[in-house]
SEMARFI-74479 format. One record per residue: y, x, z of N, C-alpha, C in turn. Coordinates in Angstrom, 2 decimals, m for minus. Layout:
N
<site <Y; X; Z>; <Y; X; Z>; <Y; X; Z>>
...
This chain:
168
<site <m11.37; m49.49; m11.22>; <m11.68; m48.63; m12.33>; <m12.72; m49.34; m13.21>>
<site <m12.55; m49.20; m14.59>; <m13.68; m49.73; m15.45>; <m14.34; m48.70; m15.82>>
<site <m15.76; m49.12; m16.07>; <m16.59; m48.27; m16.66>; <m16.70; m48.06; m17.94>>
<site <m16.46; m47.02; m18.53>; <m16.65; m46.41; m19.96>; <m17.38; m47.19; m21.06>>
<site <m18.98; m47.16; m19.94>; <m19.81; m47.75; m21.29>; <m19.96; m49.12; m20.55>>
<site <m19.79; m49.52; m19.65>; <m20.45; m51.31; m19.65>; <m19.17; m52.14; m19.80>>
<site <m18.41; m51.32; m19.26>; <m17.11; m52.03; m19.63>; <m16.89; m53.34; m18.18>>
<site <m17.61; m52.77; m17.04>; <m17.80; m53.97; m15.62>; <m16.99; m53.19; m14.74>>
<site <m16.44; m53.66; m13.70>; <m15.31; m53.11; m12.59>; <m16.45; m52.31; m11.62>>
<site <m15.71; m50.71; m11.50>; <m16.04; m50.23; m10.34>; <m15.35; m49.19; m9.22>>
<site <m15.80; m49.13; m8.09>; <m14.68; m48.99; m7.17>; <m14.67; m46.66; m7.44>>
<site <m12.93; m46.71; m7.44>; <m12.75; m45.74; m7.92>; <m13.41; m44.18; m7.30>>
<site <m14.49; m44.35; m6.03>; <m15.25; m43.33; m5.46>; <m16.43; m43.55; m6.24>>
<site <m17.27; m44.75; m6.36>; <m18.46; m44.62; m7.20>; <m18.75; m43.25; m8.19>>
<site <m19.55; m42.34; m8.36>; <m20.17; m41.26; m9.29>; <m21.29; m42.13; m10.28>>
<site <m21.65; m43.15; m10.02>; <m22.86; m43.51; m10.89>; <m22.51; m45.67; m11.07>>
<site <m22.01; m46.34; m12.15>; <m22.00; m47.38; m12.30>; <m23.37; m48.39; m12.16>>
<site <m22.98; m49.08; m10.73>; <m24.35; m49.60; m10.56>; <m24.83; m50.95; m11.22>>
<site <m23.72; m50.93; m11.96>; <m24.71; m51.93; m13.38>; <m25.32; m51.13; m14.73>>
<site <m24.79; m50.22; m15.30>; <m25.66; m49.72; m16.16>; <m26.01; m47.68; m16.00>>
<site <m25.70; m47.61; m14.45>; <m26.03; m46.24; m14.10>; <m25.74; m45.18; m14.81>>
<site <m24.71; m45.80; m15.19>; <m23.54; m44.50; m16.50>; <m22.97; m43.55; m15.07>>
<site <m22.73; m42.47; m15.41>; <m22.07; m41.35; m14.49>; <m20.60; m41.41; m14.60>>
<site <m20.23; m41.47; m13.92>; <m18.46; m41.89; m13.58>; <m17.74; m40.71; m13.89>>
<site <m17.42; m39.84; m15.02>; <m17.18; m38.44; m14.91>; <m15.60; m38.22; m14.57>>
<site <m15.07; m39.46; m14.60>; <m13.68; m38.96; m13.61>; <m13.70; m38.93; m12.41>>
<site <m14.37; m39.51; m11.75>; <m14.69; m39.58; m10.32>; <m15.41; m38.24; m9.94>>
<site <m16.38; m37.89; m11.03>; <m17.23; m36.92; m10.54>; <m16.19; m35.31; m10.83>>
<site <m15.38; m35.39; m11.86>; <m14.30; m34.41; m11.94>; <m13.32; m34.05; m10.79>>
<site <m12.88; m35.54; m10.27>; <m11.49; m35.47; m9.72>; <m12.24; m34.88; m8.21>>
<site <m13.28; m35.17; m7.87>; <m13.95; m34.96; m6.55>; <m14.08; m33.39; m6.75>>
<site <m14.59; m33.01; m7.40>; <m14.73; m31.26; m7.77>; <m13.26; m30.75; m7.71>>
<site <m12.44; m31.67; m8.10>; <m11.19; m30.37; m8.34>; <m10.79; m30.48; m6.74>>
<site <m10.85; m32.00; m6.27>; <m10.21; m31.46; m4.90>; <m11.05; m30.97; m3.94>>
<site <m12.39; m31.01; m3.95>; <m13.41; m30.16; m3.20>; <m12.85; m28.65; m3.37>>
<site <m12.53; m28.09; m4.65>; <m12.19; m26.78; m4.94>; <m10.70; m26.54; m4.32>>
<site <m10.24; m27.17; m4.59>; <m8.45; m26.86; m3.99>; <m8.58; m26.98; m2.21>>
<site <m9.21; m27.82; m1.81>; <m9.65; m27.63; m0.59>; <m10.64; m26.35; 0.23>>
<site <m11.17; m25.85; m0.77>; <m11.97; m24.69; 0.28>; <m10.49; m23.50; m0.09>>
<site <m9.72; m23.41; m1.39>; <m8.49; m22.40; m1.44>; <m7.63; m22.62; m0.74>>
<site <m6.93; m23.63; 0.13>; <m6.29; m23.84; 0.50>; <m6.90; m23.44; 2.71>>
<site <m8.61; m24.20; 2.60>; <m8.54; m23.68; 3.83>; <m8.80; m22.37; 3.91>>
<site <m9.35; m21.63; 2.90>; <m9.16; m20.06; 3.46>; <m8.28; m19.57; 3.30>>
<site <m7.19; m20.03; 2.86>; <m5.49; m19.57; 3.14>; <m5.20; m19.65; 4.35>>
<site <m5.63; m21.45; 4.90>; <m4.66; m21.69; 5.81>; <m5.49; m20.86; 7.44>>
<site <m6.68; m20.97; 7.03>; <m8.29; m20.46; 8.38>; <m7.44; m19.30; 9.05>>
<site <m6.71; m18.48; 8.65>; <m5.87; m17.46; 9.35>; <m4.44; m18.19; 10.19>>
<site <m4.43; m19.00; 9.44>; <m3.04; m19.18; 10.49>; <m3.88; m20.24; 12.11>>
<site <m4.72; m20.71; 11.64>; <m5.40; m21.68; 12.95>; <m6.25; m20.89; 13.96>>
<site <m6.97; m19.59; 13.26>; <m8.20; m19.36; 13.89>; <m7.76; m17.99; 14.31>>
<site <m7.86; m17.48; 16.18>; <m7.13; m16.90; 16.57>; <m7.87; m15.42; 16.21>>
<site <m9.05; m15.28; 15.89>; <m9.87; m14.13; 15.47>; <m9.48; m13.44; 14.22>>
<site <m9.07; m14.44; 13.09>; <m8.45; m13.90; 11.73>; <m6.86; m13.52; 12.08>>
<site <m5.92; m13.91; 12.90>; <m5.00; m14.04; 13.08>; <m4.06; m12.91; 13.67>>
<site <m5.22; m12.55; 14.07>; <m4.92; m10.65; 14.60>; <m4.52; m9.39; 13.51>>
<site <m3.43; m8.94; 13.80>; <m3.23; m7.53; 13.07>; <m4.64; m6.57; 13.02>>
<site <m4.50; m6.11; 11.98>; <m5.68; m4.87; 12.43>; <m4.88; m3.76; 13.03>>
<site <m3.68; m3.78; 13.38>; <m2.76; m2.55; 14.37>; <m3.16; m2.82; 15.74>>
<site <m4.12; m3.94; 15.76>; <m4.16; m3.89; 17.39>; <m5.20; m2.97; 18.06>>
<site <m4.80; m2.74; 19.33>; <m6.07; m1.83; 19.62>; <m7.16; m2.31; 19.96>>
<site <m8.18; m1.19; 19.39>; <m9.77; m1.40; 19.43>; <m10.13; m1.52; 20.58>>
<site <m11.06; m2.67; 20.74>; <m11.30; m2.99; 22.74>; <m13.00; m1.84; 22.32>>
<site <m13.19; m2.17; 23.64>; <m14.81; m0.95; 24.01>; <m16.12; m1.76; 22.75>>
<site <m16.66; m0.47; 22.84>; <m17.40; m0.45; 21.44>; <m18.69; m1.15; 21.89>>
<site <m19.52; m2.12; 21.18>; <m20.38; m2.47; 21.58>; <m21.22; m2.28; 20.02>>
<site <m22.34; m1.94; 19.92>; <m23.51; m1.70; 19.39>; <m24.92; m2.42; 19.57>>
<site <m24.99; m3.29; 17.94>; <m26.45; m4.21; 17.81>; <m26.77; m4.08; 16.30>>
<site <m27.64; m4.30; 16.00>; <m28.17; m4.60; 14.77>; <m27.99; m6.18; 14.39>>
<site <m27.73; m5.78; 13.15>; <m27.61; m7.28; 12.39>; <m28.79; m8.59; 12.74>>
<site <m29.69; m8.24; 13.00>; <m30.73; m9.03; 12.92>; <m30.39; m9.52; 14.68>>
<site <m30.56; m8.31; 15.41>; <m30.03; m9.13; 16.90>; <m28.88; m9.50; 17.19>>
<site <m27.60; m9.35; 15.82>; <m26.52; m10.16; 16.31>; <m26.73; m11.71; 15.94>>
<site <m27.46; m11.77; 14.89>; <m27.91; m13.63; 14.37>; <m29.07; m13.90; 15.22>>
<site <m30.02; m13.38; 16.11>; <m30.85; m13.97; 17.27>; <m30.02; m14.37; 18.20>>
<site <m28.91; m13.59; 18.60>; <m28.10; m13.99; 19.95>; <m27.16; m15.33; 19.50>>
<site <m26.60; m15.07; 18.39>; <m25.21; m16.08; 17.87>; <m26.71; m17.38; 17.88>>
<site <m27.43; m17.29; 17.44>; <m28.56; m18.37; 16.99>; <m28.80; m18.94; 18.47>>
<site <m29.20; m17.94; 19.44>; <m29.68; m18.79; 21.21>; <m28.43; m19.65; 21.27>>
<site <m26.91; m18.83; 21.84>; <m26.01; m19.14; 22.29>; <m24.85; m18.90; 21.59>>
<site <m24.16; m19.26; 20.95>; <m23.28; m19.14; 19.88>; <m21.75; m18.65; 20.83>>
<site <m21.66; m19.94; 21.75>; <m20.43; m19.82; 23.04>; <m20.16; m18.74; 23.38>>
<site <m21.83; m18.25; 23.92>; <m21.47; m17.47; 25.21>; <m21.72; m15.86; 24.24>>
<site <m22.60; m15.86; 23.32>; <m21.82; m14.91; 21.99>; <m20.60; m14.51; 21.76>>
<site <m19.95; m15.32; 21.38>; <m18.39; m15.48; 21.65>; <m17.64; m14.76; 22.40>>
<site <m17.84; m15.19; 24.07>; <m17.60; m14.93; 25.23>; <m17.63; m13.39; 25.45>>
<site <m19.13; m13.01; 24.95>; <m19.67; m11.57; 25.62>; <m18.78; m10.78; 24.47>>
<site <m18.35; m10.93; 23.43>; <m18.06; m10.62; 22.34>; <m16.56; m9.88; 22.23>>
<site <m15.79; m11.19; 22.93>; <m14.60; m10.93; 23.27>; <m13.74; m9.72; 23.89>>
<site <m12.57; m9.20; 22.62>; <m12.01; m7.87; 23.65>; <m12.65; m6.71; 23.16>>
<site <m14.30; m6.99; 22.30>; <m14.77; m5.49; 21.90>; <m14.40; m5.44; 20.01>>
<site <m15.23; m4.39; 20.40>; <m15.02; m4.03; 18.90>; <m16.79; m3.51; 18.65>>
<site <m16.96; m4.67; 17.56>; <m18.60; m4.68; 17.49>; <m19.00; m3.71; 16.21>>
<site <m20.05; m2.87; 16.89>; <m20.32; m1.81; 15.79>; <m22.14; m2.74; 14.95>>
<site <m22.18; m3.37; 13.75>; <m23.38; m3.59; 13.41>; <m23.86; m2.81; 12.48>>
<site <m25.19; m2.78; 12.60>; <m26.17; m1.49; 12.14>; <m26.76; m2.41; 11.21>>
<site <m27.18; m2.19; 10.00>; <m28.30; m3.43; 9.04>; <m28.42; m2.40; 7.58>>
<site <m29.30; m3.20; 7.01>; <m29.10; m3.14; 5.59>; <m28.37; m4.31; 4.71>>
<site <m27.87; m3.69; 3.87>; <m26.30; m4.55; 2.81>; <m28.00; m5.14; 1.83>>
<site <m27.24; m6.49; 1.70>; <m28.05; m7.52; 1.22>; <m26.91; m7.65; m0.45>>
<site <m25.76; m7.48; m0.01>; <m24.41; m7.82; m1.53>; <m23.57; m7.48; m0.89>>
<site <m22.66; m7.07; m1.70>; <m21.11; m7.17; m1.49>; <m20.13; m7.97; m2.32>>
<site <m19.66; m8.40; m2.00>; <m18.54; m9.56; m2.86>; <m17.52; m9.55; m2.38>>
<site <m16.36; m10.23; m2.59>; <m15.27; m10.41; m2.19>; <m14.94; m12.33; m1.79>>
<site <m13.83; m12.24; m0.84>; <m13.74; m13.79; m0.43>; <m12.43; m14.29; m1.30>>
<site <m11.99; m15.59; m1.18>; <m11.00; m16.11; m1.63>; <m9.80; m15.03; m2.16>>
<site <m9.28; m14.24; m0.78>; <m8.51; m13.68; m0.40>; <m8.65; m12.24; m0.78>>
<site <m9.70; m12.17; m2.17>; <m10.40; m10.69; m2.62>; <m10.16; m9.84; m1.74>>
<site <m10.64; m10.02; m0.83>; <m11.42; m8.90; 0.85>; <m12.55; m8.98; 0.33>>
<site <m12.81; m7.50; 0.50>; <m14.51; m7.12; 0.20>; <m14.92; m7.75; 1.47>>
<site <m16.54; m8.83; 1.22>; <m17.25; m8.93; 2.34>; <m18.66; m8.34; 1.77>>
<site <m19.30; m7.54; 2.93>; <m20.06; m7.13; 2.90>; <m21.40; m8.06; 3.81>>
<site <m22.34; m8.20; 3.11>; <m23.30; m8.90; 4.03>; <m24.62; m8.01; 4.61>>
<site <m25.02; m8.32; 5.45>; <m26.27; m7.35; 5.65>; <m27.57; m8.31; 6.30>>
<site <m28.72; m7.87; 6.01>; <m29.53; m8.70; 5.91>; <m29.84; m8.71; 8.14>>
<site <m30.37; m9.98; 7.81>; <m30.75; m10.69; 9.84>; <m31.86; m10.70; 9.54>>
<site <m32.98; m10.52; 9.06>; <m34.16; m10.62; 9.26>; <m34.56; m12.40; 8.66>>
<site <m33.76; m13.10; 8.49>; <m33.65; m14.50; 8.24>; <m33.25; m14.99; 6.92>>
<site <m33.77; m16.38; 6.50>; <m32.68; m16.69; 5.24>; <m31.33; m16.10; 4.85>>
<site <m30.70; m16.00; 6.31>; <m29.19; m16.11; 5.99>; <m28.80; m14.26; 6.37>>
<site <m27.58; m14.03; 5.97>; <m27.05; m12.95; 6.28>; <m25.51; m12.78; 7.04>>
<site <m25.67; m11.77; 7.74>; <m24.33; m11.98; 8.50>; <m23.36; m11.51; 7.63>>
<site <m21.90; m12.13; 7.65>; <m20.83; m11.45; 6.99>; <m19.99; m10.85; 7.51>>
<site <m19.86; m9.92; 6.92>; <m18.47; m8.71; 7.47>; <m17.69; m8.48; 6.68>>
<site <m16.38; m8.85; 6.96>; <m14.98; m9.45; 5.48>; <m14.19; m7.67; 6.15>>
<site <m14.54; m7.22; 5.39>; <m13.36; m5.60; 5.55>; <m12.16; m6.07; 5.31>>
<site <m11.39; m4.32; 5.80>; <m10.23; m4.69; 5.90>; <m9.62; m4.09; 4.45>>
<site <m8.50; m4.49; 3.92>; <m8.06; m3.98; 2.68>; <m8.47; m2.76; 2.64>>
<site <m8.29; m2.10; 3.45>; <m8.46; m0.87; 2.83>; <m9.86; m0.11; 2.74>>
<site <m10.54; m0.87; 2.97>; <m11.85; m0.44; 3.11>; <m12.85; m0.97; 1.69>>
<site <m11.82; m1.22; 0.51>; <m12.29; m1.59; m0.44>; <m13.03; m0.40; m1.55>>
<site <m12.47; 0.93; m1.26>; <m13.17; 1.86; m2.23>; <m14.19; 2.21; m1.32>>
<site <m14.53; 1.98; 0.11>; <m15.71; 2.41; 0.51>; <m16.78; 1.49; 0.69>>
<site <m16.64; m0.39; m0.22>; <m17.57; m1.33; 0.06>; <m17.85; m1.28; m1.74>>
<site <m16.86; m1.11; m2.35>; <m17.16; m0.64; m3.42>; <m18.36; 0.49; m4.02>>
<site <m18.43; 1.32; m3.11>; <m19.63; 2.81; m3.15>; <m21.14; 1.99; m2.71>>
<site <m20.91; 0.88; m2.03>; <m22.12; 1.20; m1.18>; <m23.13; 0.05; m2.08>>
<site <m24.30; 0.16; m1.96>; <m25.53; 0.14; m2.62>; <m26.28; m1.20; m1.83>>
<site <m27.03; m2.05; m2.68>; <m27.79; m3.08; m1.77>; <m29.11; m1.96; m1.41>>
<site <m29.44; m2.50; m0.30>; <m30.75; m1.87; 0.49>; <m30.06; m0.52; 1.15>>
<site <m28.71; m0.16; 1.27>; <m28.40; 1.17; 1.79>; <m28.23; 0.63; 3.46>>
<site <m28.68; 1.56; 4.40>; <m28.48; 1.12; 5.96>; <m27.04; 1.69; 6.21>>
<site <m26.72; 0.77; 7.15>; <m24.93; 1.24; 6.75>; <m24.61; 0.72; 8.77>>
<site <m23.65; 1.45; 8.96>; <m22.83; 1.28; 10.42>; <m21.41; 0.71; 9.54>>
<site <m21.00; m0.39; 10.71>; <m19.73; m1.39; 10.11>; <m19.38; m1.91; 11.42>>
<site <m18.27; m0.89; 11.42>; <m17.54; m1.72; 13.12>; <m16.36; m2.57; 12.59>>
<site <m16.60; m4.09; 13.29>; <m15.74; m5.05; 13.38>; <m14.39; m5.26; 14.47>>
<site <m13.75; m5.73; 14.29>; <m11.98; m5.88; 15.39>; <m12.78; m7.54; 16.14>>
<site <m13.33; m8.10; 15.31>; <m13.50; m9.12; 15.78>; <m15.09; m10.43; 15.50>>
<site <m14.87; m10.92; 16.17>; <m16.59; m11.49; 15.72>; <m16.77; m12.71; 15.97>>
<site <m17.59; m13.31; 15.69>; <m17.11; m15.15; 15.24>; <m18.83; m15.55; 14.60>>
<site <m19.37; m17.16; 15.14>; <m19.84; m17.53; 13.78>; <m19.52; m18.68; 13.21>>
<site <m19.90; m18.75; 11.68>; <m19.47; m20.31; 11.35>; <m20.79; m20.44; 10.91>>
<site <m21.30; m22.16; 11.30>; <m22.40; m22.74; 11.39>; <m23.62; m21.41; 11.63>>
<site <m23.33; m20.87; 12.53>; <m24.20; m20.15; 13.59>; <m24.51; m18.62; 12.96>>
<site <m24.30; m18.62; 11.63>; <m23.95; m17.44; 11.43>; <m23.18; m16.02; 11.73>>
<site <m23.31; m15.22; 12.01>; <m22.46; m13.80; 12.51>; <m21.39; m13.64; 11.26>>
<site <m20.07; m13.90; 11.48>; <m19.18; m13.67; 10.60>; <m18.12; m12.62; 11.83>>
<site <m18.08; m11.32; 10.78>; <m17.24; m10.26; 11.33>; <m15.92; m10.36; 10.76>>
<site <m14.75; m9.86; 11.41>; <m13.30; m9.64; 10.41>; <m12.73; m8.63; 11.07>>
<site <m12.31; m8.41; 10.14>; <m10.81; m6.96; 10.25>; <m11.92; m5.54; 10.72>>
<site <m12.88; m5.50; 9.43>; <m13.83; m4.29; 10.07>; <m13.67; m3.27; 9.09>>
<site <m14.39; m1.83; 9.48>; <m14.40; m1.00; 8.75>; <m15.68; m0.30; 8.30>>
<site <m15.91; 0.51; 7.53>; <m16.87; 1.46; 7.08>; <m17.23; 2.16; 7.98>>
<site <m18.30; 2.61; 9.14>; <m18.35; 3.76; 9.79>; <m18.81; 4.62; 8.75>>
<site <m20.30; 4.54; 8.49>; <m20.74; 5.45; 8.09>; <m22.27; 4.82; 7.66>>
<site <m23.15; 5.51; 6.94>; <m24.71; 5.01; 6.56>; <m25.61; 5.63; 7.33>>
<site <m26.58; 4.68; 7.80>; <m27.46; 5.37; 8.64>; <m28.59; 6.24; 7.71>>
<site <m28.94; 7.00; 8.26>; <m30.27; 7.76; 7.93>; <m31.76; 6.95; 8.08>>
């Protein structure tokens, strides 16, 4: 690849020409578009690989287990595995306050609620639980039982959950 302004050969990953430190803006374009087509494509494909998304929500609800947001990201944070492990088969009810609500790739409302930490756990509802993530308010204390429970990079990520109800 030649450079724009020096007009000297450079190799077609370079972002910055290291003879006259011009910015490579096709390089720096073409890297963005496939960075972007790559996170759409893996949260398309994250359901067909990952056996937690992969579940009907027709399946039945295993035994109810009950924590707060903040002690589900202390536990996923000790032991992430064995999180996992203990996790497995229930159906996790978390208690918190909603930090945002947004939607993912796949416009599923996710609802986040605050851990006591930088980060917040996510809980991706289920379609139909979109006019009741829609109502709800940042700072409102809210009950949100999940089908299933997971983290990515150690975070508490919930799926296929629903609205219980707001705490008092």
């Amino acid at each position: 690849m030649i450079c724009r302004h020096c007009q000297q050969t450079v190799t077609y990953r370079t972002l910055q020409c290291p003879h006259c430190s011009e910015i490579q803006w096709r390089t720096l374009i073409a890297a963005t578009v496939v960075a972007f087509f790559g996170l759409v494509v893996a949260d398309v494909a994250l359901p067909l690989f990952v056996p937690h998304r992969a579940r009907a929500s027709t399946t039945e609800p295993g035994p109810l287990l009950t924590i707060s947001a903040h002690r589900l990201y202390a536990a996923y944070h000790a032991d992430s595995e064995a999180m996992n492990q203990r996790l497995l088969g229930h159906t996790v009810r978390v208690s918190g306050i909603v930090t945002s609500i947004a939607q993912d790739f796949a416009n599923r409302p996710v609802v986040s609620l605050r851990s006591g930490h930088h980060v917040n756990d996510q809980m991706t509802m289920r379609d139909s639980e979109r006019t009741a993530a829609a109502k709800l308010h940042t700072g409102e204390r809210v009950l949100i039982d999940c089908a299933h429970m997971s983290s990515v990079a150690g975070i508490p990520e919930g799926s296929d959950c629903a609205f219980v109800g707001r705490e008092p």
